[in-house]
NUDREN-56874 format. One record per residue (C-alpha): z, y, x. Coordinates in steps of 0.25 Angstrom, whole numbers, padded with zeros to 4 digits, always signed. Example, Ala and Ser with C-alpha at 12.3 -4.5 7.8 and 13.67 -1.06 7.14 Angstrom:
+0031-0018+0049/+0029-0004+0055/
This chain:
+0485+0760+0095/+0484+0747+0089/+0475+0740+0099/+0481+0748+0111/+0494+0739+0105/+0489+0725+0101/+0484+0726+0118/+0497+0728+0121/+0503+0718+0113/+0493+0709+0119/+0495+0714+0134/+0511+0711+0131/+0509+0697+0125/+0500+0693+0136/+0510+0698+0146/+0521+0689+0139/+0513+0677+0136/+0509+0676+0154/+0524+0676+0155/+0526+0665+0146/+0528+0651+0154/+0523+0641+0141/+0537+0634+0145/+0539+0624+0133/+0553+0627+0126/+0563+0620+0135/+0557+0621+0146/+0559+0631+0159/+0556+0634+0173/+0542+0630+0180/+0541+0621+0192/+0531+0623+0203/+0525+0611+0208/+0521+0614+0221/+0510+0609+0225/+0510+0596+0216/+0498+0589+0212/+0493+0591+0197/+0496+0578+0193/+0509+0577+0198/+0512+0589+0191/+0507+0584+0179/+0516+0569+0182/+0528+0581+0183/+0526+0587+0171/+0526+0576+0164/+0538+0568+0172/+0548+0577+0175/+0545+0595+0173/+0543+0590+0156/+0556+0582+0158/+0565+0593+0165/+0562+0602+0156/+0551+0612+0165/+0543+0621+0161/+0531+0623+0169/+0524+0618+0182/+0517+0629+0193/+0508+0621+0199/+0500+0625+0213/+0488+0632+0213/+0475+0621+0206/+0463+0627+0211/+0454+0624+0224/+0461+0630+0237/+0457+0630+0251/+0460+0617+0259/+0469+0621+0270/+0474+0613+0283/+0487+0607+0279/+0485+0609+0265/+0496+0618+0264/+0503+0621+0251/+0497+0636+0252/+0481+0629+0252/+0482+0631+0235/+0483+0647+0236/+0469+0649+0244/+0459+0646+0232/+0446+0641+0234/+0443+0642+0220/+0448+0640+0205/+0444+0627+0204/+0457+0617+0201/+0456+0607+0212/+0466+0607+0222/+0476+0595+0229/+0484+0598+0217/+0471+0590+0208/+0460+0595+0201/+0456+0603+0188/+0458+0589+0181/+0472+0587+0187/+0477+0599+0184/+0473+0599+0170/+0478+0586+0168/+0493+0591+0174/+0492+0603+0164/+0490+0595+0152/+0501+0587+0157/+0511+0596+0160/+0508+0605+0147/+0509+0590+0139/+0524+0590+0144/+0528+0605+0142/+0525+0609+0156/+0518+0619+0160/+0507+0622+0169/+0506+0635+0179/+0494+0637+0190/+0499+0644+0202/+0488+0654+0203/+0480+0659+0214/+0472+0669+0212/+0474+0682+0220/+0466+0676+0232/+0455+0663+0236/+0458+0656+0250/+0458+0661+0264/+0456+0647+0269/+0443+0642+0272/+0436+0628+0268/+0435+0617+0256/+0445+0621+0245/+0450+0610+0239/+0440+0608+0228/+0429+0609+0238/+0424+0622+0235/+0423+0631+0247/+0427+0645+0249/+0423+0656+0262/+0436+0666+0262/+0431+0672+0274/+0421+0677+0265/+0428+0677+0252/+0420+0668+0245/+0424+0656+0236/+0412+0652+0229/+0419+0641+0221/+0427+0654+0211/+0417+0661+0215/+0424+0672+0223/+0417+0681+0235/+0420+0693+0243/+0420+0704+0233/+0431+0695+0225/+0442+0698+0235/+0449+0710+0239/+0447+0715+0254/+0453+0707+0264/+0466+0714+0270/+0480+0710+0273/+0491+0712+0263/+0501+0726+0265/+0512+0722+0257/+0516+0736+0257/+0504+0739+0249/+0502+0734+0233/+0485+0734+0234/+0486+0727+0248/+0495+0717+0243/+0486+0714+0229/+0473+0717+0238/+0474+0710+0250/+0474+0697+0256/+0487+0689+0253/+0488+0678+0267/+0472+0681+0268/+0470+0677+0255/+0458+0681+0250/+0462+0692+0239/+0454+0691+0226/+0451+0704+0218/+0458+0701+0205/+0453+0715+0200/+0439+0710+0200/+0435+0703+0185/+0426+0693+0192/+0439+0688+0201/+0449+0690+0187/+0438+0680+0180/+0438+0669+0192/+0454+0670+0193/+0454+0670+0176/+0444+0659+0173/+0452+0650+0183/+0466+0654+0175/+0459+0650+0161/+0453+0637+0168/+0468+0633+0172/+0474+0640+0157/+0463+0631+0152/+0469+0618+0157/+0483+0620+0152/+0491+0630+0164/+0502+0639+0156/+0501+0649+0166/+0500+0653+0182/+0509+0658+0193/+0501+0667+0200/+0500+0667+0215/+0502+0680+0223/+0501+0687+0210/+0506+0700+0220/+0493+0700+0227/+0485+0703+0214/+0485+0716+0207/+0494+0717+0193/+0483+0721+0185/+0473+0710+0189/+0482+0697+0186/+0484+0705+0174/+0470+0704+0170/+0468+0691+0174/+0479+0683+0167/+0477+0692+0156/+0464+0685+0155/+0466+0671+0156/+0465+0663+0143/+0477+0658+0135/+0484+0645+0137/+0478+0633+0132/+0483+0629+0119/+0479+0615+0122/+0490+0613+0131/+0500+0617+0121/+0502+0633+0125/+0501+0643+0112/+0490+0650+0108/+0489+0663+0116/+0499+0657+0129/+0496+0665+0141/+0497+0660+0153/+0510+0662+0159/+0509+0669+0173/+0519+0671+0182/+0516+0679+0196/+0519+0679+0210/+0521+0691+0214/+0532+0692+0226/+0540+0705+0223/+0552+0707+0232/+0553+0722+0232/+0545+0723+0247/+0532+0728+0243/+0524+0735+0232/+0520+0725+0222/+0531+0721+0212/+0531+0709+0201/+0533+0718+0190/+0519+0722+0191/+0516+0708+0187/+0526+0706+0174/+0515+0711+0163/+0506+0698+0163/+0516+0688+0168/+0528+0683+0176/+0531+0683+0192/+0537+0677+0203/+0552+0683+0205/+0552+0679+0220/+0565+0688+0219/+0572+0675+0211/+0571+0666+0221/+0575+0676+0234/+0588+0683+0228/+0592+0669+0222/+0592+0661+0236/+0600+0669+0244/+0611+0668+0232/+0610+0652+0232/+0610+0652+0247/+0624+0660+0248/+0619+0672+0254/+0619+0681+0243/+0632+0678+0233/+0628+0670+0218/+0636+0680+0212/+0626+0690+0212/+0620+0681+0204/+0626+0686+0192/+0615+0697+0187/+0603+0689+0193/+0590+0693+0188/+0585+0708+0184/+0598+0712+0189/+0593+0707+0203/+0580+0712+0202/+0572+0701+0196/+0561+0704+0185/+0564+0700+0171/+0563+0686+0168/+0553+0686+0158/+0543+0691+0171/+0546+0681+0181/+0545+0667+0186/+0558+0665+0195/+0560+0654+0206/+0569+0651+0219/+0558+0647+0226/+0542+0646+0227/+0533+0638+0236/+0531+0649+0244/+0545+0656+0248/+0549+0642+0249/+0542+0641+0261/+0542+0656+0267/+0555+0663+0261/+0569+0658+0264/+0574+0668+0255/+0572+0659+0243/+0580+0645+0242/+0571+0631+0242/+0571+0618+0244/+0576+0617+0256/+0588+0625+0252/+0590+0614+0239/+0604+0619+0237/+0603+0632+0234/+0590+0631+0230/+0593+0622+0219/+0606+0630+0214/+0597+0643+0213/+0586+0637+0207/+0599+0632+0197/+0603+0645+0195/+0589+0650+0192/+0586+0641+0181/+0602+0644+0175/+0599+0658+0175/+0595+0665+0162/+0586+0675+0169/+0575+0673+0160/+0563+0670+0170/+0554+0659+0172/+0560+0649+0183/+0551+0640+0192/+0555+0630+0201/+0547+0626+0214/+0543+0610+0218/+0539+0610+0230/+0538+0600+0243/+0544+0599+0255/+0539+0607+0267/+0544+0611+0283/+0530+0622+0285/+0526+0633+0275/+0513+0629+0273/+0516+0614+0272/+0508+0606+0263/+0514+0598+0252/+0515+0583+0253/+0502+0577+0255/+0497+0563+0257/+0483+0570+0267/+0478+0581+0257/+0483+0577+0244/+0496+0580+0240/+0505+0569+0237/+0514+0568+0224/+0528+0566+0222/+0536+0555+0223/+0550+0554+0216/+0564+0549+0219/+0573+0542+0211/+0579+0554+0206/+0566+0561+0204/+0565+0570+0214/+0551+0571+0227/+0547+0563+0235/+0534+0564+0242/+0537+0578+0249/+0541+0584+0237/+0553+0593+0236/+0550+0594+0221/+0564+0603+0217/+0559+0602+0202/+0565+0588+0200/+0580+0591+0209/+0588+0589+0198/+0596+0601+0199/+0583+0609+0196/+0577+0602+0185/+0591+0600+0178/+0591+0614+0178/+0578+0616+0172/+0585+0609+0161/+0598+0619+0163/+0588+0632+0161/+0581+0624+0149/+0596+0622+0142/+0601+0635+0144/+0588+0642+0139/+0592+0656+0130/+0605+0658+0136/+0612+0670+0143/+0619+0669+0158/+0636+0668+0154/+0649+0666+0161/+0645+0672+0175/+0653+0668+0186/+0653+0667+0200/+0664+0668+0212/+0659+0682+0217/+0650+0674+0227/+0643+0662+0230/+0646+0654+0216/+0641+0658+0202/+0640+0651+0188/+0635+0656+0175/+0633+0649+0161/+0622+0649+0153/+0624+0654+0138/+0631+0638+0132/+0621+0631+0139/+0622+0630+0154/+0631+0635+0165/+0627+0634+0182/+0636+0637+0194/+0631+0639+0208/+0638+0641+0222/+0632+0645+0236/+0645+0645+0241/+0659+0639+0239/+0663+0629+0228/+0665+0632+0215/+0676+0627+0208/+0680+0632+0196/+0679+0634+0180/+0668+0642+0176/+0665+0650+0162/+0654+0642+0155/+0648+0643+0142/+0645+0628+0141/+0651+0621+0130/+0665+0612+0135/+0660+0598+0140/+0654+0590+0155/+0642+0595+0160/+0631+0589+0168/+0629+0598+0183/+0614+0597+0183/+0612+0599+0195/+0621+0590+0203/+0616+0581+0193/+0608+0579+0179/+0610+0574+0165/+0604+0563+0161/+0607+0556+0150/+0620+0562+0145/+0625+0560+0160/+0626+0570+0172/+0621+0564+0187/+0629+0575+0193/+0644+0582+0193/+0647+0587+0178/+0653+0601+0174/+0664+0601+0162/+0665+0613+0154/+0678+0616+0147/+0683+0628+0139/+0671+0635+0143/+0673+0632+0158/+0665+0624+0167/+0672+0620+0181/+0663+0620+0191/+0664+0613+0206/+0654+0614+0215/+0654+0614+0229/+0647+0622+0239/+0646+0608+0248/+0639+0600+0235/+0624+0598+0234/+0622+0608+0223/+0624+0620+0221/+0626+0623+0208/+0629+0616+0196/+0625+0618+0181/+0627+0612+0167/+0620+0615+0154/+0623+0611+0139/+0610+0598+0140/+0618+0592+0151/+0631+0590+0144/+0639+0577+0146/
């Protein structure tokens, strides 16, 4: 009876530690930096995600893919093998950004593929070559009896979709201990160089009970790169669960996080005015999402960014930015992540390149992309509220108010207090549990050394008035106890 308990007591321990982000006290949210090259991640861990207060990077998938015409962004989810040479750099670059961006309290998270190798055919970009016609990539080495049987996904099906071939993709056999050991030796390779943990790519497609294995598997983080003895890898899963076919993402919540894809699609219609804010009032479980201690939540990825208009992006900047505002002043308790992407007019476009290297960012004056670069991360009304979701850390969601439609505001325990509108102006006090005094609005604006850049908020008597416009650039406004005048 003892041992039956010590291997539960284990089995639970393991399950919290891969839901455990290694974020360094003060620090929140992880910013994906789409398709950015390792050593200009490692120049942004260092210059500006240390300095704002993040705390992690995704990065795009490191290791050899198929060399596609165009080099379109979706190039780095066909594998040619595990080796860690991509445009993104090699195994020594990427190492090098690790150490770096571990050195300044940020971590590292590999966007893993491994429920498939590459349907395209050729040199991959580490030079290895792979036949998928035939289902062999020597360079891993995977052949035929590796993968599943080729057919097409029935989405009505839960073996079809976990067994079948996801866009043509060659579906590996994760039940197989010779294919858990390639995918296993390839996580340890990357654990081994500093990663925290992985966000895994079309975890949906891959049986529960395999990725269970697997990570359970992988070694412990490296203490050399300043995690605790016995860190696990933190995992967080995409697995798309919108209540339209048999798999669900609670299947998923033993060994680590997921995706909620539901975050970003029930919040855009609200920003946009289509669905009233005031319904916001109960958001979280009470709308269906999981518990925040097993989910990753996000307005946005780079792929619904492109192929879903259901969920708000760059291109919608104003709503976009007061719902990714309201998802970090929110205390439901999940693990937030931003999206830096580039500007695109085609789904499948490539990110800025000079020929077939990928070109770095510049920056403006006022710290923003050039370059092609969207790079939403440094808009000051996102990282200044990354600070907002670091200042109000442990508090409870008070003083609730909205107008019985389009306009809500709430406070955050002493600490904070955020206001939005998709329609109409507000213009009037508002309860607040902020201590009396002026307020820097960061996002209209910042606070920087003991002045605000934006419009200030006064709060008096427990009251904050509030006047924003439905016609001004922003739309939403928001205050917090380190941005007091």
């Amino acid at each position: 009876m003892t041992a039956i308990f010590v291997a539960l007591a284990l089995l639970a321990s393991f399950a919290y530690g891969q839901k455990d982000p290694h974020f360094w006290d003060g620090r929140n949210t992880i910013v994906h930096l789409f398709e950015w090259k390792h050593s200009d991640i490692a120049s942004e861990c260092e210059n500006f995600l240390s300095q704002k207060g993040f705390g992690g990077v995704q990065i795009s998938p490191p290791s050899e893919n198929a060399v596609v015409d165009g080099r379109p962004w979706w190039e780095k989810y066909q594998p040619v093998s595990y080796v860690l040479n991509n445009r993104a750099g090699d195994e020594s670059a990427l190492a090098d950004m690790v150490k770096r961006c571990n050195n300044v309290g940020v971590r590292v998270y590999v966007d893993l593929v491994a429920n498939h190798m590459a349907t395209s055919t050729g040199v991959g970009t580490a030079g290895n070559t792979c036949d998928p016609s035939s289902k062999y990539y020597p360079a891993v080495s995977y052949s035929s009896e590796n993968f599943h049987t080729s057919c097409e996904i029935d989405y009505t099906d839960a073996s079809s979709i976990r067994n079948c071939e996801l866009s043509g993709l060659k579906d590996l056999d994760q039940g197989q201990v010779y294919v858990r050991g390639k995918i296993v030796d390839y996580l340890n390779n990357l654990v081994n160089l500093g990663v925290a943990g992985f966000r895994v790519d079309a975890a949906k497609h891959m049986w529960p009970d395999d990725l269970s294995a697997i990570f359970g598997s992988v070694n412990d983080l490296n203490t050399d790169h300043g995690f605790a003895s016995g860190s696990r890898a933190f995992i967080f899963q995409e697995v798309i669960d919108t209540g339209t076919d048999p798999v669900y993402n609670t299947e998923y919540t033993s060994f680590g996080k997921v995706c909620e894809f539901k975050y970003g699609i029930d919040l855009g219609p609200c920003f946009r005015g289509e669905n009233p804010l005031h319904y916001l009032e109960n958001w979280g479980t009470g709308w269906g999402l999981l518990d925040g201690g097993d989910t990753v939540s996000f307005i946005e990825n780079h792929d619904n960014e492109r192929y879903d208009s259901t969920y708000l992006h760059y291109k919608e900047s104003k709503p976009y930015k007061a719902a990714i505002a309201f998802m970090l002043a929110h205390p439901y308790d999940t693990t937030t992540r931003i999206l830096s992407s580039y500007y695109f007019d085609t789904e499948d476009q490539a990110p800025p390149a000079d020929g077939d290297n990928i070109l770095s960012p510049g920056f403006n004056s006022d710290g923003t992309c050039t370059n092609g670069w969207v790079c939403q991360h440094r808009w000051s009304p996102i990282f200044n509220m990354v600070a907002f979701r670091n200042a109000v850390e442990g508090t409870s969601l008070e003083n609730w108010w909205d107008n019985g439609d389009n306009q809500i505001a709430f406070s955050r325990g002493d600490k904070g207090f955020y206001a939005a509108t998709a329609s109409g102006d507000i213009n009037t006090s508002i309860t607040t549990g902020l201590p009396d005094g002026s307020y820097c609005d960061v996002i209209s604006g910042s606070y920087v050394d003991g002045a605000c850049t934006g419009k200030t908020l006064t709060v008096s008597g427990g009251q904050v008035y509030v006047q924003l416009g439905a016609d001004e650039t922003e739309a939403a406004v928001a205050i917090h106890v380190n941005a007091k005048l």
